[in-house]
C-alpha positions in Angstrom: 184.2 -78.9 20.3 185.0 -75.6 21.8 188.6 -74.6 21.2 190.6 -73.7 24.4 190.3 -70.1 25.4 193.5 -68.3 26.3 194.8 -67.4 29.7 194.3 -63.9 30.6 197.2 -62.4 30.9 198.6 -61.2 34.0 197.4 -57.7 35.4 200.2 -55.3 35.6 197.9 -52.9 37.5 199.7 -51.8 40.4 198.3 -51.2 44.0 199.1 -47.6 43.1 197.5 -47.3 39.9 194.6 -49.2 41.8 194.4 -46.5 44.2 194.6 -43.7 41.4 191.3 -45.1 39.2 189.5 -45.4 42.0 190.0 -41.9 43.0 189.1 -41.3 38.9 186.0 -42.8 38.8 184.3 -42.9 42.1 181.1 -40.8 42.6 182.2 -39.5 46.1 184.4 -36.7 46.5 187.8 -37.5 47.7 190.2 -34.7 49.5 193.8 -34.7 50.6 195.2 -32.0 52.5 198.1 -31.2 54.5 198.0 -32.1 58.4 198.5 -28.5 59.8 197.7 -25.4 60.3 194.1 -26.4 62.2 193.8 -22.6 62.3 193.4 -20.1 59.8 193.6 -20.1 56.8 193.7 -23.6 57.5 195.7 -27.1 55.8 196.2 -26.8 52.2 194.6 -28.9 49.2 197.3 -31.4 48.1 194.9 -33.7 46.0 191.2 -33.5 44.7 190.0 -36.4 42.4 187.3 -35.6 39.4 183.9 -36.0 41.7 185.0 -32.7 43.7 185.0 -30.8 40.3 181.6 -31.9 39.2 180.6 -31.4 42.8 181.6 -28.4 43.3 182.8 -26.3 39.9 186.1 -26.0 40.4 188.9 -27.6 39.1 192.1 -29.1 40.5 194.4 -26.8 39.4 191.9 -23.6 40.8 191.9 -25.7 44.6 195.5 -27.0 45.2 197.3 -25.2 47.7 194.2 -23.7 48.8 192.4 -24.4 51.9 189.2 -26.6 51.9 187.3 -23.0 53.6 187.2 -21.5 50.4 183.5 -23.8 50.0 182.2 -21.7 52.9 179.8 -19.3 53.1 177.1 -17.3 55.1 175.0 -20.3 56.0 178.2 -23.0 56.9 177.2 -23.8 60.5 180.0 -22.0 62.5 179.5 -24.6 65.5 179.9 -27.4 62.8 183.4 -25.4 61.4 184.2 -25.6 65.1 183.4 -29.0 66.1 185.7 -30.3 63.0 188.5 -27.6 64.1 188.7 -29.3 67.2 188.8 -32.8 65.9 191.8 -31.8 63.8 193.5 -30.7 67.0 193.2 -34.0 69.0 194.4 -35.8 65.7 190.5 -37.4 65.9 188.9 -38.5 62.8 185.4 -37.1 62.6 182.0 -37.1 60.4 179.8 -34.1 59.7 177.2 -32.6 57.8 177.9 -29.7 56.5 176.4 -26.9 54.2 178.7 -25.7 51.4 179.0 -23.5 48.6 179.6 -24.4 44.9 181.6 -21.9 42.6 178.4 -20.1 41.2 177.3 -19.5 44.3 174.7 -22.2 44.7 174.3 -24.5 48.1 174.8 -27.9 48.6 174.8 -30.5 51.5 177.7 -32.8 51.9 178.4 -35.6 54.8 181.8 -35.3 55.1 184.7 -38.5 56.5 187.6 -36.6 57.8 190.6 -38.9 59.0 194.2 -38.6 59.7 196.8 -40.3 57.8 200.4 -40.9 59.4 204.1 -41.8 58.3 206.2 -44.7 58.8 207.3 -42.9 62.0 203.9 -42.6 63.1 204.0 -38.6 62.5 200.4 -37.4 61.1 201.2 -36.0 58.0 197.7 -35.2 55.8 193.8 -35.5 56.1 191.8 -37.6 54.0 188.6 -36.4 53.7 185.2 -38.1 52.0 182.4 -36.5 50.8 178.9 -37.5 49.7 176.5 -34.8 48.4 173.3 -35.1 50.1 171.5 -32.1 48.7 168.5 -34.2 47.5 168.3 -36.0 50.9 168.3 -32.5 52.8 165.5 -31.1 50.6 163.6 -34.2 51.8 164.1 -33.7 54.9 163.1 -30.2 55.0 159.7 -31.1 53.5 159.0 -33.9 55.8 159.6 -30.9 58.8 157.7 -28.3 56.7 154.8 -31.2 56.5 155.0 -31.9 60.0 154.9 -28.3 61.0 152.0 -27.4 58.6 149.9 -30.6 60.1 150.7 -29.1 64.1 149.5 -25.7 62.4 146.4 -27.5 61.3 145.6 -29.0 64.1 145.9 -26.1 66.2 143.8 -23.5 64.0 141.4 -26.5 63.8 140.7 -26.4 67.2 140.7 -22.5 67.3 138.4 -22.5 64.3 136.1 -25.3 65.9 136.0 -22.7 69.2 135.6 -19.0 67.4 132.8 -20.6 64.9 130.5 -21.2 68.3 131.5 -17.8 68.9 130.2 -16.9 65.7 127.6 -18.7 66.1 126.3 -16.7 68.9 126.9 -13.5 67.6 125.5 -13.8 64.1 122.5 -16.4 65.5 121.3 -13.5 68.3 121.9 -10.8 65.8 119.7 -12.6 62.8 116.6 -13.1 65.6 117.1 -10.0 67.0 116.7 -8.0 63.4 113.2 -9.6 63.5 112.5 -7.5 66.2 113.8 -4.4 65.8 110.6 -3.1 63.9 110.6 0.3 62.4 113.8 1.3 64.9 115.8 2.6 62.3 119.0 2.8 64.6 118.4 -0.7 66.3 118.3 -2.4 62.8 121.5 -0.4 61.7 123.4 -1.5 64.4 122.1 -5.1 64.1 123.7 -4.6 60.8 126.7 -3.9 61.4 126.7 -6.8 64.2 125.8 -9.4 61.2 128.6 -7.8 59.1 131.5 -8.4 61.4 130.4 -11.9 62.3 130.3 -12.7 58.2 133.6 -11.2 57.8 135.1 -13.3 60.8 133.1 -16.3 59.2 135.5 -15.3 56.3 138.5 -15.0 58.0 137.8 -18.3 60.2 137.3 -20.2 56.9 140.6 -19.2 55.6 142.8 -20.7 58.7 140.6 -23.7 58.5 142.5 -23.8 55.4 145.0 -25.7 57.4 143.2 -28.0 59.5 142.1 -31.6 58.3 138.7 -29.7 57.9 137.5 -30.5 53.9 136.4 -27.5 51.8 132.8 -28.2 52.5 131.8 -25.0 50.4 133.4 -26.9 47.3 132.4 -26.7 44.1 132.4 -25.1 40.5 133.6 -21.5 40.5 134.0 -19.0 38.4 137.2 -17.6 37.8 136.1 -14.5 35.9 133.8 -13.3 38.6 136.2 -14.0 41.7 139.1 -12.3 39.6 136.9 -9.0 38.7 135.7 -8.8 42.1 139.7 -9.0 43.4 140.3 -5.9 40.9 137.8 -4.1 42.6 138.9 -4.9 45.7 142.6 -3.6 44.9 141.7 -0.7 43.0 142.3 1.6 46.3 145.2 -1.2 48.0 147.8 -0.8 45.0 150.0 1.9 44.4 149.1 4.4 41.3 152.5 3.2 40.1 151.7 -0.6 40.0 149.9 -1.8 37.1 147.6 -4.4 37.2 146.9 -6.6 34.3 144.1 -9.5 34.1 143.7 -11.6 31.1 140.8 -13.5 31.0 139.8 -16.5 28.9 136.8 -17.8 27.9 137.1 -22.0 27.7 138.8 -21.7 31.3 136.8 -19.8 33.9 135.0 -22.8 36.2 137.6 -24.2 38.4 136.7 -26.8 41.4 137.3 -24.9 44.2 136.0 -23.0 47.1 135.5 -19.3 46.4 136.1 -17.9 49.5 139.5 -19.6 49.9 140.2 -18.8 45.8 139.8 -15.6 46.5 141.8 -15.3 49.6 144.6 -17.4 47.9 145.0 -14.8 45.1 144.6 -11.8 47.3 147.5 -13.2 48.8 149.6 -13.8 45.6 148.8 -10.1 44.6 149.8 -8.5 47.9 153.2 -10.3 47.9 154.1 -9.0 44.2 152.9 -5.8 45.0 155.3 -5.7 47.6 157.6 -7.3 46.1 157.7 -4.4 43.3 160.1 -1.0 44.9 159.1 1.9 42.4 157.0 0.7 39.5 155.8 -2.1 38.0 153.5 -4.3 36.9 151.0 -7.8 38.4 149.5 -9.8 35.9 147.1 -12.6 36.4 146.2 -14.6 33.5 144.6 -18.2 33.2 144.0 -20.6 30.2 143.1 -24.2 29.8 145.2 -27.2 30.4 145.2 -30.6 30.0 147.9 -33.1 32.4 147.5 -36.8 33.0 144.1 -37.1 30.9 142.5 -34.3 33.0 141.0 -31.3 33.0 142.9 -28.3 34.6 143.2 -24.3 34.7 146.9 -23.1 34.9 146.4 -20.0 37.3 149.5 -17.3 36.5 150.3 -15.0 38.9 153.7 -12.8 37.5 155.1 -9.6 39.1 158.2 -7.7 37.6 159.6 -7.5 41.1 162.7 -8.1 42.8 162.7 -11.9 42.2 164.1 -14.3 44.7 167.2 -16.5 45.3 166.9 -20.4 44.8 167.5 -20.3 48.5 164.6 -18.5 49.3 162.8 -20.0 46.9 162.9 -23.4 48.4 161.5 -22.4 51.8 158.5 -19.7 51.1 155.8 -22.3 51.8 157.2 -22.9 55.2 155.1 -22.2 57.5 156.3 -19.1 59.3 159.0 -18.2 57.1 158.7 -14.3 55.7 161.3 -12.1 54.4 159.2 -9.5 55.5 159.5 -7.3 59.1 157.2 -8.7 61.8 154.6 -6.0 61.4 153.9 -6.9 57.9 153.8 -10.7 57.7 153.5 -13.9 59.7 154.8 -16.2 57.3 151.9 -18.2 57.1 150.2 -16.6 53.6 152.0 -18.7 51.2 151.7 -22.3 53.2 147.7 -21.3 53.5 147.9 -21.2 49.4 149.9 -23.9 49.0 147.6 -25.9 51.4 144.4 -25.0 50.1 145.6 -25.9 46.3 146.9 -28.9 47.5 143.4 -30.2 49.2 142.0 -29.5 46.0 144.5 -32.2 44.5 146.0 -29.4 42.5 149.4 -28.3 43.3 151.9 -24.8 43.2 154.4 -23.9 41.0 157.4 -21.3 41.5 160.0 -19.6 39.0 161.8 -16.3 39.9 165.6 -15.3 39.2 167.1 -12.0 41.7 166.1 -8.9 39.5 164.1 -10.3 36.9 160.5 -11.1 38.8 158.7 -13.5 40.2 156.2 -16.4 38.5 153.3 -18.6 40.9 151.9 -21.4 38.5 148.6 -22.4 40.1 147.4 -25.6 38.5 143.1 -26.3 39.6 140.7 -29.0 38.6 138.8 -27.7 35.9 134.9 -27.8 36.9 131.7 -27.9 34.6 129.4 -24.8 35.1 126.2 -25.8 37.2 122.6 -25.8 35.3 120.3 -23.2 35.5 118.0 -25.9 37.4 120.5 -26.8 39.7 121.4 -23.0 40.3 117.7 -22.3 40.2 115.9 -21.7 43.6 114.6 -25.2 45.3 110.7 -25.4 46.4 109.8 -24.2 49.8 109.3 -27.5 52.0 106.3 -28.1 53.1 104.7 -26.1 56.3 104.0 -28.5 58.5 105.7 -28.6 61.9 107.9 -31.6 62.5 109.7 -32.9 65.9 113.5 -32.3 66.5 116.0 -33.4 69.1 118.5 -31.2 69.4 121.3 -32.2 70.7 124.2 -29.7 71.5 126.6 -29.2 74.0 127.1 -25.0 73.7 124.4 -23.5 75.7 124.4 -20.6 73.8 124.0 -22.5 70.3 121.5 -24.7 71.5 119.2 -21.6 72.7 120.0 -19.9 69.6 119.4 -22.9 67.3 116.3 -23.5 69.2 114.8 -20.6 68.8 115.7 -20.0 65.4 113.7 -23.8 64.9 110.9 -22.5 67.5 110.3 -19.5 64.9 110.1 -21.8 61.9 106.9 -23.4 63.3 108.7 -26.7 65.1 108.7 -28.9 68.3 112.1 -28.9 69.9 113.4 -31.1 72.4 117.1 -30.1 74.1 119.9 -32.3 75.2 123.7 -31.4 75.8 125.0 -34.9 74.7 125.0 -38.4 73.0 124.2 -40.1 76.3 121.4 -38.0 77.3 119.7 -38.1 74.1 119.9 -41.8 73.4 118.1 -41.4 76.9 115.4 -39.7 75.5 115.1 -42.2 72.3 115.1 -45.2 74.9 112.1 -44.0 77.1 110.2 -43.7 74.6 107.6 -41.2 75.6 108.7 -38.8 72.8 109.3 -38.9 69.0 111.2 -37.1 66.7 111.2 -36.6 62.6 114.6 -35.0 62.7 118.0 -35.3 65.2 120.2 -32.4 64.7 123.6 -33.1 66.6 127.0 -31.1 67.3 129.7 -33.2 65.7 132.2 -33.3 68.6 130.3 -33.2 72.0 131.7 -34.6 75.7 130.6 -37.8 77.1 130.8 -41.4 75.9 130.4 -40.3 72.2 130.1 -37.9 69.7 127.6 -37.1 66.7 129.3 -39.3 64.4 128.7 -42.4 66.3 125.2 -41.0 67.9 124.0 -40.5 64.0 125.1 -44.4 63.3 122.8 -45.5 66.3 120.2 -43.6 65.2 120.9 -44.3 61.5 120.5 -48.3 63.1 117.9 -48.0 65.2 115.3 -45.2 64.4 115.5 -45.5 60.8 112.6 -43.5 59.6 113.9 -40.5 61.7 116.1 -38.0 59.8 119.8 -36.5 60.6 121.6 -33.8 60.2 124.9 -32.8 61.7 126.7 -29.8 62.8 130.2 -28.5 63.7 131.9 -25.8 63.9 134.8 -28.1 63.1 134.5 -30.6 60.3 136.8 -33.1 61.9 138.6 -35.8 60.2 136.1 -38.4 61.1 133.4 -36.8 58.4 136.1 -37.7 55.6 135.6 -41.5 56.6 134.2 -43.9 54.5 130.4 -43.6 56.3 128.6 -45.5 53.9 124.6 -43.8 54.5 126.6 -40.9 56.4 127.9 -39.9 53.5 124.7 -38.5 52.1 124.0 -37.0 55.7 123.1 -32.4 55.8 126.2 -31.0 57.3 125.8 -27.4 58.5 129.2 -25.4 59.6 128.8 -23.4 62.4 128.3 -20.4 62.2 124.9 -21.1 60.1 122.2 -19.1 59.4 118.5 -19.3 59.8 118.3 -20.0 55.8 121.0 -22.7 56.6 118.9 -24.3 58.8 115.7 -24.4 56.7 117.4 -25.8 53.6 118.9 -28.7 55.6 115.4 -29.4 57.1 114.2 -29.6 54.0 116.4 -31.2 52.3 115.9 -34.4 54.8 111.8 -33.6 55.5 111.1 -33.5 51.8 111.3 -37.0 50.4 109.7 -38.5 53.4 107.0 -36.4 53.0 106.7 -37.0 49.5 106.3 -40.7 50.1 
């Protein structure tokens, strides 16, 4: 049999002593100052418990007889100050977020429980105050607004994009059948030149803000870091200063990253430009990349370093902001950095920053590591087969469809116009006309767009062929589309060349059965 425990003995804690470990050991910061003066320099510290030193630095003996204000500083929200001011006026107990300062310097966020405490003769004699750090919760805040922004971003250039690629489309299309007939006009054919080089240089530039739409990088695939990084050294050879040095080390086992080049290119051009200004006199860039392996994959770690001016944490934590630039208005929109940090993060990859005031700057660019493509698969494909075939062509620009006609008319096929879903399904239905191949525009007025006119067809002419176009790859072509999937997508603007390879690529393995 168990033996009888003892009795406990009786707690001499007092409701004092109570009080006192409490303020010891609580994780939340507990403040007692005098009631008055509201104004400056404001009541004095009469108690601070432990929490406020490991919240803030200092100790108790460096804040009593103090004034709470001396956690202050250039970002404190002067109409919060004010706000609590006047609380302490009308003898009101308030709550507030408010930004502080720790003392080395650094910010933090605390939501703050200020309330009066009175005598026996119901005189108000100190504030207690009770504070929470909610740094962490802030940050997250700020990422679900810097998300939120970057989506309405994206969804606005998408729409641009979507509008300036039909533009494109015009312009390089007319300029592409009109160098067919400029003959021996030396002049004509220059000029038609130049006309084809603008439109592929605002191709570029359109591709880069689609960056941030929902659009995926359609041009994806294995790239070579060695070439886009020589190429980028030529292309800053005139842009930086004699007294910036640039450095790029290259290696081997760690050149083919999955990505699209256009965008990797753009992305680093960025990077460079920022630590070149980021450098006063002289300095010095250097780019280096090496193998990697993180969470059982594959990946190249991309370093971009500068010996620059560096950057506080505080500035640190906003640069992919969209919008946010330390630079004047002429020289930046604030949008370079949240285009890189978007495009790395589409590729699954994701951004990395270290830089201390006076010491330089760091971006650690982490890519999925890619497998070179085989001579056979970078090898030419075989010319399809000459024979004409029937298309329905079914796009809503008028301009598009007469160019995209008539680039199809030239090529030796049949082609039947319509300017949406319902009126080609029309055409399907009567019956009195055929078709090998249905190219549509993605998003078109009326009932439906491309993606659901492809899955009728798909349903009920399955022997004819599809391919779609946009100048927009909207959200609906990331869908699971089961046989969509394998579907030709051509982004506007698209070539003649564009055109023929997507033909064939649907014409050839019907013909060769």
């Amino acid at each position: 049999m168990e033996p009888d425990r003892a009795a406990p003995a009786p707690s001499t804690l007092t409701l004092t002593d109570l009080l006192g470990r409490i303020g010891d050991f609580t994780e939340d910061v507990i403040l007692i100052t005098e009631a008055e003066p509201h104004d400056q320099p404001g009541p004095r510290i009469v108690y601070v418990n432990p929490a406020f030193t490991r919240m803030t630095g200092y100790t108790s003996d460096e804040v009593v007889g103090n004034t709470p204000r001396l956690l202050q500083g250039p970002k404190t929200s002067l109409e919060t100050c004010a706000r609590i001011r006047e609380a302490l006026r009308q003898w009101q107990p308030i709550r507030a977020e408010l930004l502080n300062y720790r003392k080395d310097g650094s910010e933090f966020w605390v939501e703050l429980s200020i309330t009066p405490v009175a005598d026996e003769q119901g005189w108000f004699r100190y504030w207690v105050g009770v504070q929470r750090d909610i740094t962490d919760n802030k940050l997250r805040e700020r990422e679900q607004v810097a998300a939120q922004r970057l989506k309405a971003v994206g969804e606005m250039t998408g729409g641009i994009a979507h509008d300036f690629n039909n533009l494109l489309m015009a312009i390089n299309g007319s300029a592409e059948l009109l160098a067919s007939r400029v003959g021996h006009d030396a002049e004509a054919a220059r000029l038609v030149d130049a006309i084809r080089a603008a439109a592929r240089g605002g191709t570029s530039q359109v591709r880069r803000l689609m960056s941030f739409s929902r659009t995926p990088l359609l041009a994806r695939g294995p790239v070579n870091l060695h070439t886009v990084l020589t190429q980028l050294q030529l292309l800053l050879h005139r842009s930086l200063r004699e007294s910036v040095e640039l450095e790029i080390h290259h290696h081997p086992s760690a050149r083919w990253v999955d990505a699209e080049a256009v965008q990797l290119e753009a992305s680093l051009l960025n990077l460079v430009l920022n630590a070149h200004d980021a450098i006063a006199q002289s300095g010095r860039i250097t780019i280096g990349y090496r193998p990697r392996r993180r969470d059982g994959r594959a990946w190249v770690c991309v370093e971009i370093s500068d010996t620059g001016c560096g950057m506080d944490a505080a500035t640190v934590a906003q640069i992919f902001e969209p919008f946010f630039t330390t630079k004047d208005a002429e020289r930046g929109s604030g949008l370079g950095l949240a285009m890189v940090k978007s495009f790395i993060t589409h590729l699954g990859g994701h951004v990395e920053v270290h830089s201390q005031i006076g010491h330089g700057t760091t971006f650690t660019l982490m890519l999925p590591s890619a497998m070179p493509e085989s001579p056979q698969a970078q090898a030419p494909r075989p010319s399809a087969p000459g024979r004409a075939c029937r298309v329905l062509l079914v796009e809503d620009d008028e301009v598009v469809r007469m160019i995209t006609c008539t680039m199809l008319e030239e090529m030796g096929h049949e082609v039947h116009e319509c300017v949406n879903a319902d009126e080609a399904l029309g055409v399907l239905d009567d019956g009195a006309h055929t078709f090998d191949v249905m190219l549509t525009d993605l998003m078109m007025p009326g009932s439906m767009g491309g993606h659901a006119l492809a899955k009728i067809v798909k349903t009920r002419w399955p022997a004819m062929r599809v391919i779609m176009a946009s100048g927009w790859a909207d959200s609906e072509l990331t869908e699971d589309t089961g046989e969509l999937s394998t579907t030709p997508f051509l982004l506007k603007p698209y070539t003649g060349e564009d055109l023929r390879q997507a033909l064939e690529r649907v014409l050839t393995p019907a013909r060769g059965g």
